[in-house]
Structures are given as structure tokens and as C-alpha cells.
LOVEX-628778 format. One record per atom (N, C-alpha, C): residue in one letter; x, y, z. Coordinates in steps of 0.02 Angstrom, whole numbers, padded with zeros to 5 digits, always signed. Layout:
REM residues N
AXYZ...
***
This chain:
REM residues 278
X-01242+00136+00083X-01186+00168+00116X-01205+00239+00134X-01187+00278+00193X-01206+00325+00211X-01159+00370+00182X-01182+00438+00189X-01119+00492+00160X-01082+00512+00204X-01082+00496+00274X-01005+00504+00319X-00960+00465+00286X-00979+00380+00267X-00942+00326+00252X-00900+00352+00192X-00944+00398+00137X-00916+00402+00084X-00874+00469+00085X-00885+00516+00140X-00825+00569+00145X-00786+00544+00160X-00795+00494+00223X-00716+00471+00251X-00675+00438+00182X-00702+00401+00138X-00641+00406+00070X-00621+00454+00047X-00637+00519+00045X-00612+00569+00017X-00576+00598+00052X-00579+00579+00137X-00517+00607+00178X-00462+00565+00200X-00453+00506+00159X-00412+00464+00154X-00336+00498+00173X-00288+00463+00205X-00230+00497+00194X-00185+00512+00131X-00156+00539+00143X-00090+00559+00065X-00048+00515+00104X-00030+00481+00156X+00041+00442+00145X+00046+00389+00100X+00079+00389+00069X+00125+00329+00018X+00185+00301+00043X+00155+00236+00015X+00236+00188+00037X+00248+00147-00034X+00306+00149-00062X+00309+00122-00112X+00336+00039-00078X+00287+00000-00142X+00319-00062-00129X+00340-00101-00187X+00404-00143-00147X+00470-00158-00208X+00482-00232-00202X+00429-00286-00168X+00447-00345-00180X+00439-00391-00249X+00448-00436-00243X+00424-00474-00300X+00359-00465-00298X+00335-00489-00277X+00255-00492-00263X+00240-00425-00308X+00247-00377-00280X+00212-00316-00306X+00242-00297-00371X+00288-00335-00387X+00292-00324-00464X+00259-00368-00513X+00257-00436-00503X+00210-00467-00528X+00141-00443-00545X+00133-00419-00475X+00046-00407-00467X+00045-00341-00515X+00081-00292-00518X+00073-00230-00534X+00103-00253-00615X+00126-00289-00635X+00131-00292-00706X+00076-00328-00730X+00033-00353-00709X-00019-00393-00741X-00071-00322-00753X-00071-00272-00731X-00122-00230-00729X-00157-00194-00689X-00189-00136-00658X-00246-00126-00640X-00260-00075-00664X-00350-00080-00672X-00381-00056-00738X-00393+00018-00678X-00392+00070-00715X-00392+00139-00699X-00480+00175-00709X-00515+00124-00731X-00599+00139-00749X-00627+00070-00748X-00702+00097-00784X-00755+00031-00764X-00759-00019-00844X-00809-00008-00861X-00828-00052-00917X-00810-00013-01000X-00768-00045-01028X-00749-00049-01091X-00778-00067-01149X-00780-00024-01189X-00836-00040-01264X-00813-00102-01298X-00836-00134-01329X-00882-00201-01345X-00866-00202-01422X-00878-00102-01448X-00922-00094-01530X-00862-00117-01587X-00879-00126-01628X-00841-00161-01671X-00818-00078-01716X-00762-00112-01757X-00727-00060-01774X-00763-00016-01837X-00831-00044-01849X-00856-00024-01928X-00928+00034-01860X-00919+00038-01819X-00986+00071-01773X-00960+00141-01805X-01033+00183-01792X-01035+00250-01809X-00996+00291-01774X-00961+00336-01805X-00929+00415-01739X-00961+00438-01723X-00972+00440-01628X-01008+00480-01621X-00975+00497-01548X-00991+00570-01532X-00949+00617-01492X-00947+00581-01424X-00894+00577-01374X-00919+00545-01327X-00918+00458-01338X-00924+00426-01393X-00915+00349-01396X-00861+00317-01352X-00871+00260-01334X-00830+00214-01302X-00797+00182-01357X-00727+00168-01324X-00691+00145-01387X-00651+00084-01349X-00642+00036-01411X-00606-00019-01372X-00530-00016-01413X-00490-00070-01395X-00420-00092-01426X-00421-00108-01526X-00478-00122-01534X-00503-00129-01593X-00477-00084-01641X-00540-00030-01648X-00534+00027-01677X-00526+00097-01658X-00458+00085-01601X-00434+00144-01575X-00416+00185-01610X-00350+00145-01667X-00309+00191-01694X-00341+00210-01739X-00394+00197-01779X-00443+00225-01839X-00477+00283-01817X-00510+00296-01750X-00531+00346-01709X-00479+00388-01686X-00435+00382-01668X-00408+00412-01648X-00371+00466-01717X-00356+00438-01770X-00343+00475-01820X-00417+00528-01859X-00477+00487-01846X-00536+00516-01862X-00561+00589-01828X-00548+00579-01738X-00553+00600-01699X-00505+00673-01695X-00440+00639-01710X-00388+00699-01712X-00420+00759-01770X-00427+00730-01834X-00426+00795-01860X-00486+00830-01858X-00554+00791-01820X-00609+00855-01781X-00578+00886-01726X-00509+00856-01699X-00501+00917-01630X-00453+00969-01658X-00426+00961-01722X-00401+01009-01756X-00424+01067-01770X-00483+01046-01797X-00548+01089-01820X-00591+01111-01762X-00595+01081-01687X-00617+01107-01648X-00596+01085-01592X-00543+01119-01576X-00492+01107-01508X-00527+01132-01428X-00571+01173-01447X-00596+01191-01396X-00666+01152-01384X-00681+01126-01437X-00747+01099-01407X-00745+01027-01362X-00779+01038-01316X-00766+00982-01239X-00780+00893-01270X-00849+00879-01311X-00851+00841-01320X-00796+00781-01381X-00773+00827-01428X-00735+00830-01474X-00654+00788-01435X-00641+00831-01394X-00571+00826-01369X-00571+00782-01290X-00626+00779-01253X-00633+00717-01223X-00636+00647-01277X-00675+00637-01323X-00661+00585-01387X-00609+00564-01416X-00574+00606-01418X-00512+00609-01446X-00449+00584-01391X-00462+00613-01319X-00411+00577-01297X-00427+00499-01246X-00494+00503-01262X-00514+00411-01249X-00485+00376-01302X-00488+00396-01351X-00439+00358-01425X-00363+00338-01422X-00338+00415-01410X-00281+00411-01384X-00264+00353-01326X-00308+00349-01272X-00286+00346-01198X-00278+00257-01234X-00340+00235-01280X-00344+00148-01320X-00292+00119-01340X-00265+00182-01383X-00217+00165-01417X-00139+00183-01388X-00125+00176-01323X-00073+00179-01292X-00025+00233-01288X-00071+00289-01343X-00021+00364-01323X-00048+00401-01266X-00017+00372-01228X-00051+00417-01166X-00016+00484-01155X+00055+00489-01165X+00076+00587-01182X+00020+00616-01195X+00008+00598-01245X-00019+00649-01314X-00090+00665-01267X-00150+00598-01266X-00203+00608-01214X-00212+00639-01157X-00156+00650-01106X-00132+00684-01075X-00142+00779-01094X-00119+00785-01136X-00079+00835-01156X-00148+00871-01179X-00191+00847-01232X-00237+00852-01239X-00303+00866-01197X-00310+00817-01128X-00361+00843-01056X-00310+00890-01015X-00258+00899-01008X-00243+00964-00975X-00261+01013-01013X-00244+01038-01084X-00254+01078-01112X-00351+01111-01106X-00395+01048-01114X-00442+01053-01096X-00470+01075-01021X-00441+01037-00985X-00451+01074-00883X-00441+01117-00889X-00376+01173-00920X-00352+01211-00923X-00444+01284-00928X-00468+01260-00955X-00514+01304-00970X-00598+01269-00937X-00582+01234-00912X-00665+01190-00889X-00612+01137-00804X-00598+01187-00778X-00563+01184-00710X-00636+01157-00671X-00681+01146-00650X-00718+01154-00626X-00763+01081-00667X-00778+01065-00722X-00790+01026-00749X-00761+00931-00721X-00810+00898-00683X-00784+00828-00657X-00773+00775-00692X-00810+00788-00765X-00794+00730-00816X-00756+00763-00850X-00724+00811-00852X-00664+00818-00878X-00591+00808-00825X-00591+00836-00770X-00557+00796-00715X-00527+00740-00735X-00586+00704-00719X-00594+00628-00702X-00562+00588-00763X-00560+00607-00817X-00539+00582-00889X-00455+00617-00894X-00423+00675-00842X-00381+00711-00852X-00316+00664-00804X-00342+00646-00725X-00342+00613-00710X-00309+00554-00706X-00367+00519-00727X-00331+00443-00761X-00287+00436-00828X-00264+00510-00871X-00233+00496-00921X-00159+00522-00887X-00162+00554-00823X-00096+00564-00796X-00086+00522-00766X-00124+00480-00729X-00094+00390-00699X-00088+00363-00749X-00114+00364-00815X-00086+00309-00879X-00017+00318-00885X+00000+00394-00877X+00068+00424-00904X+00117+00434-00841X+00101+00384-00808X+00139+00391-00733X+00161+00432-00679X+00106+00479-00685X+00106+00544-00656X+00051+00523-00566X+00091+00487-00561X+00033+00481-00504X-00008+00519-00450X+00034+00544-00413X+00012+00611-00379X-00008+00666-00408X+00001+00683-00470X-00024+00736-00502X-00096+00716-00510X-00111+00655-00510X-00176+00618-00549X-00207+00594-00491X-00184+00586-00437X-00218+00589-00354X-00238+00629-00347X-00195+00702-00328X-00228+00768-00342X-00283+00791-00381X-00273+00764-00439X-00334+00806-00493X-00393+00763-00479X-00416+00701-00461X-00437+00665-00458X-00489+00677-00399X-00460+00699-00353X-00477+00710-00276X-00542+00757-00293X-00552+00804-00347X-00601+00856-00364X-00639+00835-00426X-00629+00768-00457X-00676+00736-00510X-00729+00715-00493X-00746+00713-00441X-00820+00693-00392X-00811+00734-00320X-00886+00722-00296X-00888+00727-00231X-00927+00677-00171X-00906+00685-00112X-00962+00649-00078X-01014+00646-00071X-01048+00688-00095X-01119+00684-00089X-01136+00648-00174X-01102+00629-00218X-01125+00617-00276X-01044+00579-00288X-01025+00532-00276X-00944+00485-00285X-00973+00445-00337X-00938+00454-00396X-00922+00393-00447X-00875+00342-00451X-00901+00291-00464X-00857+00218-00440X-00803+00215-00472X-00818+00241-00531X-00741+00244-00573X-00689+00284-00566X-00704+00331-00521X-00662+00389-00514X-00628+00333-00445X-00680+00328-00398X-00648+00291-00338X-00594+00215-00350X-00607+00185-00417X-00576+00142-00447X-00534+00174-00479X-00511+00209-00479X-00437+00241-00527X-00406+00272-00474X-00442+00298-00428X-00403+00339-00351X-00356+00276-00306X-00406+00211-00299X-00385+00134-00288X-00334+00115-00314X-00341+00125-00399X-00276+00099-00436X-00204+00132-00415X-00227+00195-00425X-00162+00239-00385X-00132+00225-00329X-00174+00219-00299X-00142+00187-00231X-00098+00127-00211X-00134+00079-00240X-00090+00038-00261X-00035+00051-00288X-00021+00083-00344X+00023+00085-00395X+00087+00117-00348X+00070+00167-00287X+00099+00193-00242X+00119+00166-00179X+00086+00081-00171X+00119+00069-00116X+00047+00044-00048X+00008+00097-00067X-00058+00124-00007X-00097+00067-00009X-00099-00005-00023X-00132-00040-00022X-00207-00042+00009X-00190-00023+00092X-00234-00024+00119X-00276+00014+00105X-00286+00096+00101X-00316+00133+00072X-00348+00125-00012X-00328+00089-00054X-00312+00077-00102X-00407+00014-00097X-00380-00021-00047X-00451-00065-00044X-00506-00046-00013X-00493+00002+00029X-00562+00067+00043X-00591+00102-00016X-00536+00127-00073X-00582+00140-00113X-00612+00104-00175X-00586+00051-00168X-00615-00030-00184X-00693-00032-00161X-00680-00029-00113X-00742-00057-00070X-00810-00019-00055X-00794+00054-00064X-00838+00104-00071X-00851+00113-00124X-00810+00094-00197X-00835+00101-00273X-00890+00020-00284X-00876-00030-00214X-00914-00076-00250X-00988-00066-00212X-01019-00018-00171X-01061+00001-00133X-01102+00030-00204X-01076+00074-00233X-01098+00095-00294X-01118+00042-00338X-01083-00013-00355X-01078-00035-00427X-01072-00107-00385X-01124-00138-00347X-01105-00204-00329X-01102-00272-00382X-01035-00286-00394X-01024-00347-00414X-00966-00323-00489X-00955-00273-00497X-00937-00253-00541X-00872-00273-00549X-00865-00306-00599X-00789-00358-00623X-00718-00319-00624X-00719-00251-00638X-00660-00224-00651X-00649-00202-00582X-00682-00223-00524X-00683-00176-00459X-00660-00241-00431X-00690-00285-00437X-00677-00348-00377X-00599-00368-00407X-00588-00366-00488X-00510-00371-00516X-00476-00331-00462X-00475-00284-00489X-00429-00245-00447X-00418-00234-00375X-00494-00269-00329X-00494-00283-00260X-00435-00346-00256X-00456-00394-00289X-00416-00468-00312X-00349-00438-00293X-00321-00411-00349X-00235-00389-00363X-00216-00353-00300X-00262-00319-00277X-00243-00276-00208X-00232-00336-00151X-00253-00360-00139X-00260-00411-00079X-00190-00452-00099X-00181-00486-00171X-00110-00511-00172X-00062-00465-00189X-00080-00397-00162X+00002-00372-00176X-00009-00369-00090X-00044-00388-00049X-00057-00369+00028X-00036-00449+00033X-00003-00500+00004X-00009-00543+00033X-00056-00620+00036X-00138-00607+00036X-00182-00630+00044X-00208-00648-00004X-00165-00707-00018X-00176-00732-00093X-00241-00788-00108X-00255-00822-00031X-00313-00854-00038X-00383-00793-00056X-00374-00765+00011X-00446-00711-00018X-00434-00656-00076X-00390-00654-00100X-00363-00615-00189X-00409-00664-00239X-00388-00742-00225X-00405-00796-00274X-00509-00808-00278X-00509-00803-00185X-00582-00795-00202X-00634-00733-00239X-00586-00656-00224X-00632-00594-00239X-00609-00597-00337X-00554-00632-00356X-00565-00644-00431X-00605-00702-00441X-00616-00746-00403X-00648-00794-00453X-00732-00750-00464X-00735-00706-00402X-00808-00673-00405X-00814-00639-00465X-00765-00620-00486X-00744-00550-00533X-00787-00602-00597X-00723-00668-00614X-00728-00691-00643X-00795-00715-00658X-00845-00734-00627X-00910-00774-00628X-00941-00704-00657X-00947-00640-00671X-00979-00622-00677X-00986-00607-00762X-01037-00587-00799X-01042-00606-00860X-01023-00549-00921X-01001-00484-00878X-00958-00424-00921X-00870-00439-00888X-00872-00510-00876X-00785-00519-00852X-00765-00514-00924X-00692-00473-00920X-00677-00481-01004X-00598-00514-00977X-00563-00553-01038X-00493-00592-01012X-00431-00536-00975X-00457-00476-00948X-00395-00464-00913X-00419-00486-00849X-00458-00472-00820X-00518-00531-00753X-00475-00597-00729X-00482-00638-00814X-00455-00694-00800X-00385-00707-00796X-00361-00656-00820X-00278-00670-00828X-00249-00644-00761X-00282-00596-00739X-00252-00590-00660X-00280-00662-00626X-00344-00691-00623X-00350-00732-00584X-00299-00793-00601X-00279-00807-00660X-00218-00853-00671X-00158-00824-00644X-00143-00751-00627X-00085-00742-00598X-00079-00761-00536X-00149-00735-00501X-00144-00755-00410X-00155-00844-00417X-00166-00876-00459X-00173-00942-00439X-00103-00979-00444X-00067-00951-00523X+00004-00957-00507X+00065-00948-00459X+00047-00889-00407X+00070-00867-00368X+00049-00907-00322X+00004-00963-00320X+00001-01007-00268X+00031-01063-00287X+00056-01067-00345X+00079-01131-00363X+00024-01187-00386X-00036-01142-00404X-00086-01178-00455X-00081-01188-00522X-00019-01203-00549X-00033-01213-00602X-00078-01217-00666X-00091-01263-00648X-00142-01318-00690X-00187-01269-00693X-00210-01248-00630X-00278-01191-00634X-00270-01140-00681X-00214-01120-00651X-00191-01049-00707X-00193-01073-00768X-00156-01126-00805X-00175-01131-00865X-00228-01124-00901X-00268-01165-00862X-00346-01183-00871X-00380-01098-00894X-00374-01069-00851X-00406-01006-00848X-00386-00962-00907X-00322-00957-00915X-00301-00946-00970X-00301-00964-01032X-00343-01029-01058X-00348-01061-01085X-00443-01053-01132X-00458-01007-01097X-00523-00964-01107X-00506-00919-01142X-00463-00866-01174X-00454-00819-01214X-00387-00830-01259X-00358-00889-01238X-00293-00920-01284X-00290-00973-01317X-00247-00996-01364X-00228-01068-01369X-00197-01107-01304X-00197-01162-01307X-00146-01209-01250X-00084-01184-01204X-00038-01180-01275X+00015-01166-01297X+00050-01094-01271X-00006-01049-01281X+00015-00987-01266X-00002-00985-01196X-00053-01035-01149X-00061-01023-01090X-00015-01053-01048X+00000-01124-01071X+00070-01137-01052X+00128-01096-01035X+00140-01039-01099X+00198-00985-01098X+00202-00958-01048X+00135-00948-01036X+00109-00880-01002X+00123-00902-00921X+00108-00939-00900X+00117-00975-00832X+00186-01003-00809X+00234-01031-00877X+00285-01049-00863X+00339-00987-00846X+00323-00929-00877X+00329-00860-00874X+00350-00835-00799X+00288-00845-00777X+00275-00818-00722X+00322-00884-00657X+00297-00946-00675X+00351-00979-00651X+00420-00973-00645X+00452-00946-00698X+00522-00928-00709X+00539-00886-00655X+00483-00808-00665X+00495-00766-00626X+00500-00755-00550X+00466-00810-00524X+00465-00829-00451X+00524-00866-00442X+00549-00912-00472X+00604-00947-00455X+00675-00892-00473X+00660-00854-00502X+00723-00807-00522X+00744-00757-00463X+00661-00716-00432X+00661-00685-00388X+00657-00728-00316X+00667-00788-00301X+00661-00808-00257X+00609-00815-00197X+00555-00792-00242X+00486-00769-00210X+00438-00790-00160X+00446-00861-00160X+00406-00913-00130X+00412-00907-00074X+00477-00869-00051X+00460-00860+00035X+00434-00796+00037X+00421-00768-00005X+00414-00695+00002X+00303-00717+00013X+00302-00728-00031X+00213-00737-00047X+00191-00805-00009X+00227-00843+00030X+00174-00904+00042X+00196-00903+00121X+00135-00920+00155X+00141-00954+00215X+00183-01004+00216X+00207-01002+00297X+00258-01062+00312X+00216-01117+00297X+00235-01167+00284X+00222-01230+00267X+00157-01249+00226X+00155-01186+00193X+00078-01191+00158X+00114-01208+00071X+00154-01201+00053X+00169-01255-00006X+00164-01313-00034X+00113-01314-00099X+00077-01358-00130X+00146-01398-00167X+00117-01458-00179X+00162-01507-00231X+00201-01473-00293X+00143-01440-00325X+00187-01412-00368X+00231-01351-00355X+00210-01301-00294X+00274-01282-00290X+00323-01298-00260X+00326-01352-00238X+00401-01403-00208X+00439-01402-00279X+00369-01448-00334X+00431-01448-00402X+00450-01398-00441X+00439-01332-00415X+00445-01286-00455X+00505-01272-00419X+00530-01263-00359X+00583-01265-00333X+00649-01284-00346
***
């Protein structure tokens, strides 16, 4: 990709359109991931400054973590650590509160940005986190994850279209990368385009750092076609039966509640099962 291609993402427009159908609530409650690849390490791994942290042993780090930023609130590596812990373990205030305090003094700093950022889209600050975001990289040097959290925003705002530009320029960087083609996936079915949504997840999916939120969106867009069976199936890789059943009948409910089916499907493109879901 050339670096005109990759300024023109950074001169993307600011218009927003929020969107309020069914569709886009579905799609937008299943997720989109705000970064790239997620730690793996089990909860007994060493502390060390800067570590990746998963759902695991957030809250153990994050209590570990806290009382070194007690002891050293100013130091960068310390208090970036600390609010990746935070950001795991679902206090996103607090993580928040914590990388402003930090920008506050390392303004100029892009991995602090960029981590500042995405903890104000965790905390639903969206435009504040567009803004800050816009200066966590540059064109001559764009990180995919930053352009994948700028994407998520967009979405989250409505900007779809824009939203899959910076989709598409983070996957120039990072070709094939699962949390990018996810979130390409979810973008396309909140646009509608639920066949090519179903194909850019199953890509997501085939690839071998797919972790089950990958698959659980691809069971959403397949449900949303009235694939059932599929969706189960897929879901049926990180669950019991039982719970994938839930999970689909779920989402079934919700379409028939919201009346959705004319909203998301082509005229006369309704499968058997969604006649009987009707």
C-alpha cells in the first residue's frame, strides 16, 4: 500500500450517522474488538512490565499491578500495565482515568495515546477516543491496531463505510489477521451484506489465532440469515450443545420480537427456516 493510500485514512471524514435498526443492535452487541491479538499466558506467568493480559488473570494483575502504580504513578511502563489489567477486567473508568492521567504528561507519546484511546471507546467516550486516536500513529508509520479501534469507532458511530476503510488499510498491514476480518465481518452486516459479512468471517474464522469471539460473531451473521443449524454448529466449538442452542434461540427471539427479517434480508431471499421462524 502506498502512503497517499494510507494518509487518505487519516483524512477520513468526522461525519457520523448513528445507526438504530435492529440489525445494528444485534451486530453491535455481539462485539467489536477495539485491538489485535490477546494474551494466551496462563494466570501462574511471571509480572512483567508491559505483559499482555487475558480474562484469566486480570483481576490478580490488576490488584498486583495497582499497588506498583501506587508506588510509581508516574512511571509509563508501570501504569500502561496497570490499565491493560484494568481495561481485562472490565473497569474501564478507572483504566481510563489512569491513561489520561498518564497523556496528561507524555502528550506526545503514541503508545500511550493509542492505549488512552481505546480505554475511552471502552468507556463510551467515542469522539473523545476518535480524537485522541487520530495522533496515536501516523502515515508514514500507521499501526493496524490503532486503525482497528479507529474502525471500531466508527462503527460504533454509525460511519460504517469509513469504518471498513480503516478495516481494510489495517489489513494491508496485518494480512489475514482474525480480529480485523471479525470486525470487517460485523461491519458489512451492520451494512446489510450479510452474504459477504458470512464469507470475510468464515476467513477470520479459518485462521489459526481465531479465538471464540471470531466464531460467535460468525454464528451471529449466519443466524441473521436464518442459518441456524450453522450457527449452532459454530457455536458448538467453544460450548456445550445446550448453551449453543440458547444462544441462537436468543438471537431468534430477538429478530422475531424486533420484526427484523424485513429489515436484514433480501426480498424473497428467505430460507426454510426463516419461514419457520416466522
Amino acid at each position: 500500500m502506498t502512503k497517499s493510500h494510507f494518509s487518505a485514512q487519516f483524512a477520513i471524514s468526522s461525519r457520523r450517522r448513528r445507526s438504530k435498526s435492529a440489525l445494528a443492535i444485534a451486530v453491535l452487541a455481539a462485539g467489536l474488538a477495539l485491538s489485535g491479538c490477546k494474551s494466551t499466558g496462563g494466570a501462574g506467568a511471571p509480572l512483567q512490565a508491559g505483559a499482555l493480559i487475558n480474562s484469566t488473570n486480570a483481576r490478580g494483575m490488576a490488584e498486583e499491578w495497582g499497588r506498583r502504580y501506587d508506588a510509581a504513578p508516574h512511571d509509563k511502563n508501570v501504569a500502561l500495565t496497570y490499565a491493560r489489567a484494568l481495561r481485562a477486567s472490565q473497569r474501564h473508568p478507572e483504566a481510563t482515568a489512569v491513561l489520561q492521567k498518564l497523556a496528561a504528561t507524555n502528550s506526545q507519546d503514541m503508545e500511550v495515546l493509542g492505549a488512552f484511546g481505546k480505554a475511552l471507546a471502552d468507556s463510551g467516550r467515542l469522539q473523545e477516543a476518535a480524537t485522541v486516536l487520530q495522533g496515536a500513529h501516523t502515515a508514514e508509520r500507521p499501526d493496524w491496531s490503532i486503525l482497528s479501534a479507529q474502525g471500531s469507532i466508527a462503527d460504533q458511530m454509525g460511519d460504517h463505510e469509513n469504518a471498513q476503510n480503516y478495516y481494510s488499510a489495517a489489513l494491508w498491514i496485518a494480512p489475514g489477521e482474525p480480529s480485523l476480518l471479525s470486525n470487517l465481518g460485523l461491519s458489512y452486516a451492520l451494512t446489510k451484506k450479510l452474504p459477504l459479512a458470512e464469507k470475510t468471517l468464515r476467513q477470520a474464522v479459518s485462521h489459526p489465532r481465531a479465538d471464540y469471539r471470531v466464531r460467535q460473531n460468525l454464528a451471529l451473521v449466519l443466524a441473521l440469515q436464518g442459518k441456524f443449524q450453522e450457527a449452532e454448529a459454530a457455536q458448538r466449538a467453544d460450548m456445550p450443545p445446550e448453551q449453543a442452542a440458547a444462544n441462537v434461540a436468543s438471537i431468534r427471539q430477538m429478530i422475531a420480537q424486533s420484526d427484523a427479517w424485513r429489515q436484514i434480508q433480501a426480498p424473497g431471499a428467505a430460507t426454510q427456516d426463516q419461514q419457520k421462524a416466522r
